[in-house]
ZAVO-880798 format. One record per residue (C-alpha): z, x, y; residue number from 1. Coordinates in pm, 1 decimal. Layout:
N
<pt zz="Z" xx="X" yy="Y" i="NUM"/>
...
This chain:
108
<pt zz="0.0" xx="0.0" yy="0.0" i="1"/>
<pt zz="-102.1" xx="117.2" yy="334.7" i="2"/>
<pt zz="161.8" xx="26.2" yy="636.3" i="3"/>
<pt zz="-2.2" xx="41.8" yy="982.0" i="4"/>
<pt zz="173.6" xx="-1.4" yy="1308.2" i="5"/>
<pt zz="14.5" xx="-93.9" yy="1595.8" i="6"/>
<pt zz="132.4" xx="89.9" yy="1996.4" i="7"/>
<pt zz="224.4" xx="-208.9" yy="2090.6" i="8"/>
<pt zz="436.7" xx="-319.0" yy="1792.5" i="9"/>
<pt zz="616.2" xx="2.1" yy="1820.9" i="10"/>
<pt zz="661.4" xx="-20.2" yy="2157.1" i="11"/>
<pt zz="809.1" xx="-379.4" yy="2127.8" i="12"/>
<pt zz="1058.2" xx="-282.5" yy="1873.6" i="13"/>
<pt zz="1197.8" xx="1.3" yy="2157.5" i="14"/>
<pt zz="1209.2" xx="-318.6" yy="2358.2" i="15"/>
<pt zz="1403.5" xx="-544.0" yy="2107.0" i="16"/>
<pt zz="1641.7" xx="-300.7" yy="1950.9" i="17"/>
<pt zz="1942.2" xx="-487.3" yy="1948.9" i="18"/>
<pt zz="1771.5" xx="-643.4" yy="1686.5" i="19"/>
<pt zz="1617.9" xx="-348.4" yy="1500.0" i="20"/>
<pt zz="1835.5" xx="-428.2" yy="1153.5" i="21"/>
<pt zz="1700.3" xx="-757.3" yy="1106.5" i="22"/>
<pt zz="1300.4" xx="-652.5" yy="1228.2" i="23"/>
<pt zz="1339.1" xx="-363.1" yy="1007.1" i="24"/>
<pt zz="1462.8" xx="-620.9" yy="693.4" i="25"/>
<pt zz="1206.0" xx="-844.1" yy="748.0" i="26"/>
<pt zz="934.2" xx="-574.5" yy="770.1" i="27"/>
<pt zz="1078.9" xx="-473.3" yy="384.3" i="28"/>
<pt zz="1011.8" xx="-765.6" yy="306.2" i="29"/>
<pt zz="659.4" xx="-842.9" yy="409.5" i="30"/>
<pt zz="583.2" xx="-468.1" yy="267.7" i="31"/>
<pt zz="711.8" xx="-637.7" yy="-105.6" i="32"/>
<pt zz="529.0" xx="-949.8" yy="-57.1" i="33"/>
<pt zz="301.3" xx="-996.5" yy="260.4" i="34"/>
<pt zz="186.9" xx="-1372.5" yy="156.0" i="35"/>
<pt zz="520.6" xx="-1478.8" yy="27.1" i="36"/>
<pt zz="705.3" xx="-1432.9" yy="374.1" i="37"/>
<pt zz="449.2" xx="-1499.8" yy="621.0" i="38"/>
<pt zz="283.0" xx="-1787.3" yy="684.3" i="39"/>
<pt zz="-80.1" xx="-1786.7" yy="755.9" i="40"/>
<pt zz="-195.1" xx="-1900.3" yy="1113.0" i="41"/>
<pt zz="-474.0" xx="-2120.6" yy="1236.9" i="42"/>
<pt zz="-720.9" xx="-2202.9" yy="1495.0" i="43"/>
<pt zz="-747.2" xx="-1915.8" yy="1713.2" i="44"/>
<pt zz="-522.1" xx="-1690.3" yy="1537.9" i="45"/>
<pt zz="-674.8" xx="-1730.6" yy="1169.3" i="46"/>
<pt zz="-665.8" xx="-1446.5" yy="964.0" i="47"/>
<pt zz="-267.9" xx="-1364.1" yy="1127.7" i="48"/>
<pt zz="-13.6" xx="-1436.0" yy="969.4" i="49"/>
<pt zz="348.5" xx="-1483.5" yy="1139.2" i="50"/>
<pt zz="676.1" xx="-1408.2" yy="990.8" i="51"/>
<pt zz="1027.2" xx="-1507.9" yy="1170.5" i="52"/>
<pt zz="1303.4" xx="-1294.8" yy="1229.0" i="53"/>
<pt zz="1541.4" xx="-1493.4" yy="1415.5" i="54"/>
<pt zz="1537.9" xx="-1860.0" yy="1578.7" i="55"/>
<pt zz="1159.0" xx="-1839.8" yy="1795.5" i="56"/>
<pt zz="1133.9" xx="-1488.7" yy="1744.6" i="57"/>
<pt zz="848.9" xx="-1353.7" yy="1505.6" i="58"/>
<pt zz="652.7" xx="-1055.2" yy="1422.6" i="59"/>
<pt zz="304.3" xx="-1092.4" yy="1362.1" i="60"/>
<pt zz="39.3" xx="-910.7" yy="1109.4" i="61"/>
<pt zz="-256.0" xx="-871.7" yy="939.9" i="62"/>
<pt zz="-311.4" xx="-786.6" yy="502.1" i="63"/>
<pt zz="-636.1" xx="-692.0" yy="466.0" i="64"/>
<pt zz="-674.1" xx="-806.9" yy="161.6" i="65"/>
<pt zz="-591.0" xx="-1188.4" yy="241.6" i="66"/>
<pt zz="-778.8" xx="-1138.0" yy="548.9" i="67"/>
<pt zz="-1142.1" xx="-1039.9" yy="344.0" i="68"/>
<pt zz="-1083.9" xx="-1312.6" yy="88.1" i="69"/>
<pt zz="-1064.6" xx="-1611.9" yy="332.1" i="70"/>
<pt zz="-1361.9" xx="-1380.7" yy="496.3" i="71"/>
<pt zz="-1136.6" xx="-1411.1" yy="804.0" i="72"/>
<pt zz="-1231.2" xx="-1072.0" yy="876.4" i="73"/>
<pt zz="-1519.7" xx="-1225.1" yy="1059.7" i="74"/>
<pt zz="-1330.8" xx="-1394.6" yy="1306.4" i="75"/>
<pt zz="-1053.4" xx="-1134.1" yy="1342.4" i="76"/>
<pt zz="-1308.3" xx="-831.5" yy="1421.2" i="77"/>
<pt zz="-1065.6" xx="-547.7" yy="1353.1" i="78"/>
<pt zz="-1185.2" xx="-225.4" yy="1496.2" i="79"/>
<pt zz="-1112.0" xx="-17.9" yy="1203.0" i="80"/>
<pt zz="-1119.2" xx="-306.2" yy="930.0" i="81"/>
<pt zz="-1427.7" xx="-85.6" yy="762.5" i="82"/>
<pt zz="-1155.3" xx="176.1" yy="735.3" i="83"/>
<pt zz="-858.7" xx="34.5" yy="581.5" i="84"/>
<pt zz="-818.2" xx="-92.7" yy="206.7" i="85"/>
<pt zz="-778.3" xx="-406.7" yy="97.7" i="86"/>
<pt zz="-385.8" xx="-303.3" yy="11.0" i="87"/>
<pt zz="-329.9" xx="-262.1" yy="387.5" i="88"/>
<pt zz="-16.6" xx="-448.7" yy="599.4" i="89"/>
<pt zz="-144.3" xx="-437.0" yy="974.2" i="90"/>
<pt zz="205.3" xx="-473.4" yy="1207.0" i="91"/>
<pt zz="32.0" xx="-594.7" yy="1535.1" i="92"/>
<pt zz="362.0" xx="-728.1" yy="1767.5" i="93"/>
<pt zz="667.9" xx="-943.4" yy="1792.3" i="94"/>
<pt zz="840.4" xx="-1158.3" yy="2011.3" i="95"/>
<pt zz="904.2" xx="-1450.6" yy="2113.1" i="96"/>
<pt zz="710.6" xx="-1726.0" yy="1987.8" i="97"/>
<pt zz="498.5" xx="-1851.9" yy="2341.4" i="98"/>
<pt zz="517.6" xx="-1427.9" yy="2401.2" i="99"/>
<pt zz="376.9" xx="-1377.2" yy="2049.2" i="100"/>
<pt zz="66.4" xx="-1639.1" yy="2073.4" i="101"/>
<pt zz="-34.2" xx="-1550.3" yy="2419.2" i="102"/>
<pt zz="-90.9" xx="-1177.7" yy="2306.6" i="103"/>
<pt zz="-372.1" xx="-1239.0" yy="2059.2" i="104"/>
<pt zz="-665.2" xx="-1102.2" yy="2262.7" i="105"/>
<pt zz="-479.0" xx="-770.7" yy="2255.4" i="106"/>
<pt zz="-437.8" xx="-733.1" yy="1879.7" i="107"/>
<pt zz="-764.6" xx="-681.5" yy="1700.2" i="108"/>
């Protein structure tokens, strides 16, 4: 499995690192099982998926592999999707939840 952290989702855990514990538990977790503790987003944001941390606060990423199967990769337009393998956990940001969704344009 390939991990990949993106500037601005390491910069954003300087910001929120009060709650570095719990962002760091639920990164474990997506690492173990990205599909089983995210949930896949829609509309605009297909091809994300979003995983909460606390109450309206989520972090938000990409797995390649789910990503090429739903051949949401077409929408999504990664800049380096032709170099990352299908095994590949892309950590794009967290925040809050309005923070989070206004952000997208920024991610791929």
């Amino acid at each position: 499995m390939e991990i990949l952290f993106s500037d601005v989702f390491v910069k954003s855990l300087k910001k929120y690192a009060s709650i570095k514990k719990d962002i760091q538990k639920k990164v474990d977790m997506i690492i173990e099982n990205p599909v089983a503790f995210g949930e896949p987003l829609k509309g605009n944001f297909r091809g994300f998926y979003s995983c909460p941390v606390k109450k309206n606060f989520l972090i938000i990423y990409l797995y390649c592999r789910a990503c090429r199967s739903k051949r949401d990769d077409k929408v999504v337009l990664c800049h380096d999707c032709h170099k990352c393998k299908d095994e590949t956990i892309k950590f794009v940001d967290m925040g809050s939840h309005d923070y989070a969704y206004k952000k997208k344009s920024y991610w791929s």
